[in-house]
PyMOL Python script that loads the backbone (N, CA, C, O; Angstrom):
from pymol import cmd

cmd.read_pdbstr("""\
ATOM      1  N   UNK A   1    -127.145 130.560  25.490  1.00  0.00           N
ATOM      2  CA  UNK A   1    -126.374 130.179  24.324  1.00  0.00           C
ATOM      3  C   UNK A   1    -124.922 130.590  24.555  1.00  0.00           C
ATOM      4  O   UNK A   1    -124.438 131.704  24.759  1.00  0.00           O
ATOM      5  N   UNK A   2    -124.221 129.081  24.443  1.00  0.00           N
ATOM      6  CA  UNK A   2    -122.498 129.689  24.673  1.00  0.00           C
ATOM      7  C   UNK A   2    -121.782 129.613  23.119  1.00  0.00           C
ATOM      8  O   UNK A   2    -121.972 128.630  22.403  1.00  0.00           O
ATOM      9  N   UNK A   3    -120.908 130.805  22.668  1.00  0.00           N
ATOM     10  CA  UNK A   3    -120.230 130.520  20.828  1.00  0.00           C
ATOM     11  C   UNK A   3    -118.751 131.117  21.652  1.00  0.00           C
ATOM     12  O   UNK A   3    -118.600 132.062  22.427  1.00  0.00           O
ATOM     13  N   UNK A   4    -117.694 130.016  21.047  1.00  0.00           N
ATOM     14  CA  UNK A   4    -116.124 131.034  21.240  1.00  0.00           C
ATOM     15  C   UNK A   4    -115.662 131.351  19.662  1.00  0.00           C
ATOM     16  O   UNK A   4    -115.807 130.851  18.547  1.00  0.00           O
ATOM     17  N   UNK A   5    -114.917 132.668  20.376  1.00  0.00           N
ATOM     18  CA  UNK A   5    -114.391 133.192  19.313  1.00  0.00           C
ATOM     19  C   UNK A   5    -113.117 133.096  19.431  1.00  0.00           C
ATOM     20  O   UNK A   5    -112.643 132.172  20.092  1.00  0.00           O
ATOM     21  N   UNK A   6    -112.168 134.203  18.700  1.00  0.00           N
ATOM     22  CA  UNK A   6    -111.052 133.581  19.225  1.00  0.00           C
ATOM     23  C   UNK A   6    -110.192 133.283  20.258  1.00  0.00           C
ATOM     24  O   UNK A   6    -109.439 132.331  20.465  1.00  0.00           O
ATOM     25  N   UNK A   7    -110.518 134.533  21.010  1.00  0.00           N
ATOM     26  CA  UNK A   7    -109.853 134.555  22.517  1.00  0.00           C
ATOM     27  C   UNK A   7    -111.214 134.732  23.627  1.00  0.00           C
ATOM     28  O   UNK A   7    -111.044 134.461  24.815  1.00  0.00           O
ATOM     29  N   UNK A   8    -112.613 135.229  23.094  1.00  0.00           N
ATOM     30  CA  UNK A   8    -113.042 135.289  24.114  1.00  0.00           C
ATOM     31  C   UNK A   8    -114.431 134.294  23.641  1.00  0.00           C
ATOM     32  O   UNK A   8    -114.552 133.934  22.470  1.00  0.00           O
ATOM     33  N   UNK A   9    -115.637 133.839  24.917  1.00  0.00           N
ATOM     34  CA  UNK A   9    -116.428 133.464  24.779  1.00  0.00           C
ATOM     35  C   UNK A   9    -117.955 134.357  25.142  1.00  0.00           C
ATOM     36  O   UNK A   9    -118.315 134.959  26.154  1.00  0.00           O
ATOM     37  N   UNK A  10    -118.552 134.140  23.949  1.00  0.00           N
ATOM     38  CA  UNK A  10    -120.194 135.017  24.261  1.00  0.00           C
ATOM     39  C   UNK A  10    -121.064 134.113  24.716  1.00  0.00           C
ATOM     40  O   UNK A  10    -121.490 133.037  24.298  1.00  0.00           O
ATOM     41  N   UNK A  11    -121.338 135.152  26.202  1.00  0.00           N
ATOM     42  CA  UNK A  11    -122.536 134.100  26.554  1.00  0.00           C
ATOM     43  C   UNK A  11    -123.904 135.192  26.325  1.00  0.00           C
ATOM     44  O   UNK A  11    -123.890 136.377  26.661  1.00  0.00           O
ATOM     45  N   UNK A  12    -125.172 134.412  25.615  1.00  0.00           N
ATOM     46  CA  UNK A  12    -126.500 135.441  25.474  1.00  0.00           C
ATOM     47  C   UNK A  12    -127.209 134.928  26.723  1.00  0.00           C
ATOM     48  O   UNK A  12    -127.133 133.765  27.120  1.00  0.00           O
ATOM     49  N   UNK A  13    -128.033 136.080  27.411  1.00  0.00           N
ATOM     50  CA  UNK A  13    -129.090 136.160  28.195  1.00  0.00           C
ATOM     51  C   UNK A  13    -130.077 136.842  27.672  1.00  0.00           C
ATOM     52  O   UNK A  13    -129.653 137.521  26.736  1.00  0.00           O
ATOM     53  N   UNK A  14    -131.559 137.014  27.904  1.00  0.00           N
ATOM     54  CA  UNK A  14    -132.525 137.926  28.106  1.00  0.00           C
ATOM     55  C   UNK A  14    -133.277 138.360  28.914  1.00  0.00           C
ATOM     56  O   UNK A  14    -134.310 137.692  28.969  1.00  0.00           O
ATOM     57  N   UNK A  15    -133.248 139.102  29.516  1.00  0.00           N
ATOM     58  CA  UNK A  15    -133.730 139.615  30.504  1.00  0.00           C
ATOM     59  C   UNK A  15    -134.517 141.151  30.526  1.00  0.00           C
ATOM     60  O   UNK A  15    -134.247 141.967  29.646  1.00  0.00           O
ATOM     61  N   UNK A  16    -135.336 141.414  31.417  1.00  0.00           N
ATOM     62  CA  UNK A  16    -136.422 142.717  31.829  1.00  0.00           C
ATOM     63  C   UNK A  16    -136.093 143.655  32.461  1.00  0.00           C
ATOM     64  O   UNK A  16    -136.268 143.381  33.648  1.00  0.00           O
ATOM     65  N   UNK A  17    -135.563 144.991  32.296  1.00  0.00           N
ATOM     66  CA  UNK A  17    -135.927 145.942  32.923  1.00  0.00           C
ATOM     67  C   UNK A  17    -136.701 145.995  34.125  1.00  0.00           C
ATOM     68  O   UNK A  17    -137.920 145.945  33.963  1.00  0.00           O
ATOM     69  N   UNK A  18    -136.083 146.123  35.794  1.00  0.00           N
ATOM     70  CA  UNK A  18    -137.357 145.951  36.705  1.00  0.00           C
ATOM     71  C   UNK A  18    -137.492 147.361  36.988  1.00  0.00           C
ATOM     72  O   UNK A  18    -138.557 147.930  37.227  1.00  0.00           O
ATOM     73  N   UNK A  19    -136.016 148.039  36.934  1.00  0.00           N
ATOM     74  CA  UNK A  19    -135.849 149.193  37.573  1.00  0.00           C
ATOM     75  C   UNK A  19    -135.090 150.270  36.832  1.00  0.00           C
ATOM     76  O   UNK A  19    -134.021 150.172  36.230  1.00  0.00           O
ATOM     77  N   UNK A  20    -135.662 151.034  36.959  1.00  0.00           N
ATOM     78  CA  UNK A  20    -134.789 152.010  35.278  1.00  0.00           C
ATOM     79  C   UNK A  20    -133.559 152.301  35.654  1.00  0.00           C
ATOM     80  O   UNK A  20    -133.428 152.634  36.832  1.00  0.00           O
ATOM     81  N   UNK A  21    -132.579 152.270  34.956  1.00  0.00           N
ATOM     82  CA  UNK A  21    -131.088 152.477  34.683  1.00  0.00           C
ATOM     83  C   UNK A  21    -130.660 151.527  35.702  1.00  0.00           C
ATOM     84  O   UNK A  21    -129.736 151.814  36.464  1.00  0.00           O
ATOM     85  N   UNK A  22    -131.535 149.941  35.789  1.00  0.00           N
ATOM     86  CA  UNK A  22    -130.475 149.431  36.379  1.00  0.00           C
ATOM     87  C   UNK A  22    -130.883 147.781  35.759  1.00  0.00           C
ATOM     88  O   UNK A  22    -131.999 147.282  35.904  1.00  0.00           O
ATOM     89  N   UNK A  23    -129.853 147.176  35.138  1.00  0.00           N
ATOM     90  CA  UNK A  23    -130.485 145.364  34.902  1.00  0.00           C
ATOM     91  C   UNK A  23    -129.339 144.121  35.896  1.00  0.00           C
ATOM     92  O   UNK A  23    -128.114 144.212  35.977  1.00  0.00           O
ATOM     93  N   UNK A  24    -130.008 143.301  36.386  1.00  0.00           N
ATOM     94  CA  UNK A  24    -129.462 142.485  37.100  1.00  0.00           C
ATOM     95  C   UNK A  24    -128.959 140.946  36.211  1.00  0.00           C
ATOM     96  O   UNK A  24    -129.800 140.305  35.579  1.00  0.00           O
ATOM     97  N   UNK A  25    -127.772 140.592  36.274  1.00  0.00           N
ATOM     98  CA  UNK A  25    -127.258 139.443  35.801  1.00  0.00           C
ATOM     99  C   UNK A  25    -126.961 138.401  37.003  1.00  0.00           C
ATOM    100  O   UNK A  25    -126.160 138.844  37.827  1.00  0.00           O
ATOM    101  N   UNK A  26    -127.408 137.222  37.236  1.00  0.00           N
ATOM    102  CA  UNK A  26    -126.797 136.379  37.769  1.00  0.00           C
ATOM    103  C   UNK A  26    -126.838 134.454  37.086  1.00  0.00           C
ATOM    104  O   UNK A  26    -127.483 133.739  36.320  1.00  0.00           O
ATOM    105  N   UNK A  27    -125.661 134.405  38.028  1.00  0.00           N
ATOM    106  CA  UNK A  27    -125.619 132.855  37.430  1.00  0.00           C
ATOM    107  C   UNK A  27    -125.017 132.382  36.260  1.00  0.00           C
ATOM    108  O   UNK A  27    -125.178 131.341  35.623  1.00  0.00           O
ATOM    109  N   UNK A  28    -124.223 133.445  36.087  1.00  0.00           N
ATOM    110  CA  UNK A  28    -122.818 133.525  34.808  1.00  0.00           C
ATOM    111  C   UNK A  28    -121.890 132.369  35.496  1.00  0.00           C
ATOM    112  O   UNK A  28    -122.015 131.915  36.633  1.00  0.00           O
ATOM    113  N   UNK A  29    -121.206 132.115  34.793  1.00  0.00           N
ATOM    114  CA  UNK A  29    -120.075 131.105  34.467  1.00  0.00           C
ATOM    115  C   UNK A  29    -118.850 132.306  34.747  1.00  0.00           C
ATOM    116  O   UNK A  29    -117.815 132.420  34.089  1.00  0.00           O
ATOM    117  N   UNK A  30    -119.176 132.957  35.637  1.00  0.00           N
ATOM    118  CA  UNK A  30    -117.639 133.807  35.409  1.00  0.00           C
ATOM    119  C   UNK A  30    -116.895 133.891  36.610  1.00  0.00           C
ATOM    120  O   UNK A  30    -117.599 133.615  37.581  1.00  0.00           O
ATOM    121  N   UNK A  31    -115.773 134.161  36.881  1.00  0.00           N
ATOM    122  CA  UNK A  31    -115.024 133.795  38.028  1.00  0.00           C
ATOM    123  C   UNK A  31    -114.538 135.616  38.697  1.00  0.00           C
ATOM    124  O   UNK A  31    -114.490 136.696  38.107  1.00  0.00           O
ATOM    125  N   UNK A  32    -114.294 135.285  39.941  1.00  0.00           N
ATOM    126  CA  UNK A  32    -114.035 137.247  40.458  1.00  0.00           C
ATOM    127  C   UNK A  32    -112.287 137.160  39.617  1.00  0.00           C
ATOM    128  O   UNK A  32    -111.344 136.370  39.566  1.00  0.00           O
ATOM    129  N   UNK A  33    -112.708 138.685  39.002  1.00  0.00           N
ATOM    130  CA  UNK A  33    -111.442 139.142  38.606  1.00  0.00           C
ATOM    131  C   UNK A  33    -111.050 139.031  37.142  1.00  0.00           C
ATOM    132  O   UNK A  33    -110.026 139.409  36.573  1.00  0.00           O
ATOM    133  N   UNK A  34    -112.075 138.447  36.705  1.00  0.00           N
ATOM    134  CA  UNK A  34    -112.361 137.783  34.930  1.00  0.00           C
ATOM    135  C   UNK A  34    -112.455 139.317  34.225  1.00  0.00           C
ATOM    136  O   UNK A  34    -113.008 140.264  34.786  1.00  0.00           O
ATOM    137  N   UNK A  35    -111.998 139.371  33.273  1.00  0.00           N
ATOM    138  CA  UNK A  35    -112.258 140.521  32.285  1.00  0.00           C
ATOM    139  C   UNK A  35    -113.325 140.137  31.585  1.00  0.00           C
ATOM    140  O   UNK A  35    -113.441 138.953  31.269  1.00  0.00           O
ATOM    141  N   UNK A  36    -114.227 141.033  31.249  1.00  0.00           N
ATOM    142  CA  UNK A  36    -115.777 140.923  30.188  1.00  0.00           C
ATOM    143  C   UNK A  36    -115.615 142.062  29.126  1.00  0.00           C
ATOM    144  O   UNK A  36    -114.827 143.002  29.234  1.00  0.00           O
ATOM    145  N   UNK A  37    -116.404 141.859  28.169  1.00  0.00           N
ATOM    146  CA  UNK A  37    -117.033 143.224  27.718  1.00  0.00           C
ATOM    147  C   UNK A  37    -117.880 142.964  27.630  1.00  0.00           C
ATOM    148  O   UNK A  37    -118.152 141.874  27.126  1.00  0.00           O
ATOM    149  N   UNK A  38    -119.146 144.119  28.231  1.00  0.00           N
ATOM    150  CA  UNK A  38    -120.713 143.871  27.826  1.00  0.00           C
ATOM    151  C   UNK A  38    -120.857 145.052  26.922  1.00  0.00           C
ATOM    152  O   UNK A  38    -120.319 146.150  27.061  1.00  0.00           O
ATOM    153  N   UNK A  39    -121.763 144.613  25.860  1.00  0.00           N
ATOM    154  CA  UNK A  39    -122.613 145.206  25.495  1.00  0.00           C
ATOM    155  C   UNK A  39    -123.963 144.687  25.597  1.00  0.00           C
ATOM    156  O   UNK A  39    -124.325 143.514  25.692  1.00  0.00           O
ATOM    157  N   UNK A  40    -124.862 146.083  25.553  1.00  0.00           N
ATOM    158  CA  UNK A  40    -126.415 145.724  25.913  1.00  0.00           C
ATOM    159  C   UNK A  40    -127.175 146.239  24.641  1.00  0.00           C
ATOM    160  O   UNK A  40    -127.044 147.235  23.929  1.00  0.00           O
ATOM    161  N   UNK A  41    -127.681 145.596  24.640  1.00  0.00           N
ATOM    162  CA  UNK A  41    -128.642 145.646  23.047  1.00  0.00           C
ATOM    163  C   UNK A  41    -130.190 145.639  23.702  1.00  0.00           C
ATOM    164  O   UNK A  41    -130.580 144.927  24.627  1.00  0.00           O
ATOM    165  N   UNK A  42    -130.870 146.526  23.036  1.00  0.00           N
ATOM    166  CA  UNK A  42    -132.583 146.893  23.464  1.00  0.00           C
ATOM    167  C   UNK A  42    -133.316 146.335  22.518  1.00  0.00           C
ATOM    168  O   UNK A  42    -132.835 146.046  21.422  1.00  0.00           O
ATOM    169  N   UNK A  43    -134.578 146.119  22.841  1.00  0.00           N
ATOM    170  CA  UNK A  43    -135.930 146.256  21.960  1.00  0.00           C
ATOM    171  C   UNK A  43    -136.595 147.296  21.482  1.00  0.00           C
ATOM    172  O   UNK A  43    -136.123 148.409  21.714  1.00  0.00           O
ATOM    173  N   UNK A  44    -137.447 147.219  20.951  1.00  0.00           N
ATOM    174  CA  UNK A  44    -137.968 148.679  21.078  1.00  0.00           C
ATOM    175  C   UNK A  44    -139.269 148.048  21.515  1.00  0.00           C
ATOM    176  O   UNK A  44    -139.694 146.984  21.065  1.00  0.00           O
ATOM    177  N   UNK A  45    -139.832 148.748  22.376  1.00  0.00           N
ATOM    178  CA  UNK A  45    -141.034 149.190  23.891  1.00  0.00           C
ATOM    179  C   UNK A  45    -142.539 148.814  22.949  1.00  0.00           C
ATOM    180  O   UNK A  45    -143.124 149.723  22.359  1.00  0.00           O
ATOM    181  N   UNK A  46    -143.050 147.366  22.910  1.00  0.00           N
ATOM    182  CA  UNK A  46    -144.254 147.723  22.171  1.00  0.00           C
ATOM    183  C   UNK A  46    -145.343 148.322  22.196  1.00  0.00           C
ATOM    184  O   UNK A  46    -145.286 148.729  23.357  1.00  0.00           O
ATOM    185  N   UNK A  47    -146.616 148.818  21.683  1.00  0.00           N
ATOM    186  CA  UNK A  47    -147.543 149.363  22.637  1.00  0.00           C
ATOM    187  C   UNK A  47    -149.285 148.969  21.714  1.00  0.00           C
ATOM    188  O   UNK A  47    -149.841 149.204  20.641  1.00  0.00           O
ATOM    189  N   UNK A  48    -149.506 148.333  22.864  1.00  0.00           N
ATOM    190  CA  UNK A  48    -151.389 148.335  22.680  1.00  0.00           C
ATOM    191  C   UNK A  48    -152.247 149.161  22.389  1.00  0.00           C
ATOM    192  O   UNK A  48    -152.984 149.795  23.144  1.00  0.00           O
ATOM    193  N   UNK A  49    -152.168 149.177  21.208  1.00  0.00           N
ATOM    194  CA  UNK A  49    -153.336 150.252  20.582  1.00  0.00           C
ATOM    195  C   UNK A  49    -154.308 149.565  19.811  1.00  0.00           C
ATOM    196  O   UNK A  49    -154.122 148.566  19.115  1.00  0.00           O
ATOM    197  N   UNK A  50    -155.428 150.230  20.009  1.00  0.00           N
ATOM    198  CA  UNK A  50    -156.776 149.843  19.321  1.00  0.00           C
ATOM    199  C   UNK A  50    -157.129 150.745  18.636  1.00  0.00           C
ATOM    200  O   UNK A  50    -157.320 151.933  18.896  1.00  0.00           O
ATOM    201  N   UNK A  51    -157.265 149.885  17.281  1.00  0.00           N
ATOM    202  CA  UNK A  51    -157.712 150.890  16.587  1.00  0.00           C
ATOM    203  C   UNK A  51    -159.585 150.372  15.769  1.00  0.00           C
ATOM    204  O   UNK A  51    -159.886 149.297  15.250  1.00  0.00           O
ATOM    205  N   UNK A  52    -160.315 151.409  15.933  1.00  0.00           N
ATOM    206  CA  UNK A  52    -161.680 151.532  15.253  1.00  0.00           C
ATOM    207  C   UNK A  52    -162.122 150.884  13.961  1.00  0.00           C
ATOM    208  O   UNK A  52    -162.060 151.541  12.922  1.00  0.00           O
ATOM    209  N   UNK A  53    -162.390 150.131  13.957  1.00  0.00           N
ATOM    210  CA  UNK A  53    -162.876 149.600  12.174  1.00  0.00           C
ATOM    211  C   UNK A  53    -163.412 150.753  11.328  1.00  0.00           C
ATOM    212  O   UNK A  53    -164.453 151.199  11.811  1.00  0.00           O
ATOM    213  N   UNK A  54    -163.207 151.073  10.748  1.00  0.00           N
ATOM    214  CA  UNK A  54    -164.016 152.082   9.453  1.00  0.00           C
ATOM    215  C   UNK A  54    -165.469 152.278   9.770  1.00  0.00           C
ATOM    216  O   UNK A  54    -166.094 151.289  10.153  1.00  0.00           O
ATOM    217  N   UNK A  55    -166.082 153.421   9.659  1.00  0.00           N
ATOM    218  CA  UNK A  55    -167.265 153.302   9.405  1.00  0.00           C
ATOM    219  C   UNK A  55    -167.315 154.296   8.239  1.00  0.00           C
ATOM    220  O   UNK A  55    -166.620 155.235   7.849  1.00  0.00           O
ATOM    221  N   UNK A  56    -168.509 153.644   7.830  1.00  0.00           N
ATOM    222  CA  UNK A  56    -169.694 154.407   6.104  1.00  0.00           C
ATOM    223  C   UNK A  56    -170.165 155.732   6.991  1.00  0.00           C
ATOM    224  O   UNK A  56    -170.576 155.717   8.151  1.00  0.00           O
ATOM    225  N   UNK A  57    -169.958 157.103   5.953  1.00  0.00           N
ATOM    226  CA  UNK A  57    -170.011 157.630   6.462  1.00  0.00           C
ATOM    227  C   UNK A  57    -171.039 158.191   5.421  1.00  0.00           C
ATOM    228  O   UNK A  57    -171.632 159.246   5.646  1.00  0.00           O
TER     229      UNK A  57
END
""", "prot")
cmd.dss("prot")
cmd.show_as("cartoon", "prot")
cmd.util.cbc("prot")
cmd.orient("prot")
């Protein structure tokens, strides 16, 4: 998804964690020497739990 603002343009990606403290971007629209600002925005980590149906006790 590309939106401009006034002087600059946001481009969104999503992407996975392969390797901790490190994420890979390629295939931007950006040229060497271009100014960016990133910010990185998280999920929060879901997790598979099972839980027991009730029993009569």
């Amino acid at each position: 998804m590309t939106t401009k603002g006034a002087d600059m343009e946001t481009l969104r990606t999503i992407t996975t964690v392969e390797q901790d403290g490190e994420i890979r971007l390629s295939n931007l629209p950006l040229k060497r020497g271009q100014r960016i600002e990133l910010l990185v925005r998280t999920k929060a980590m879901q997790t598979n739990t099972l839980s027991s149906p009730p029993t009569d006790s």
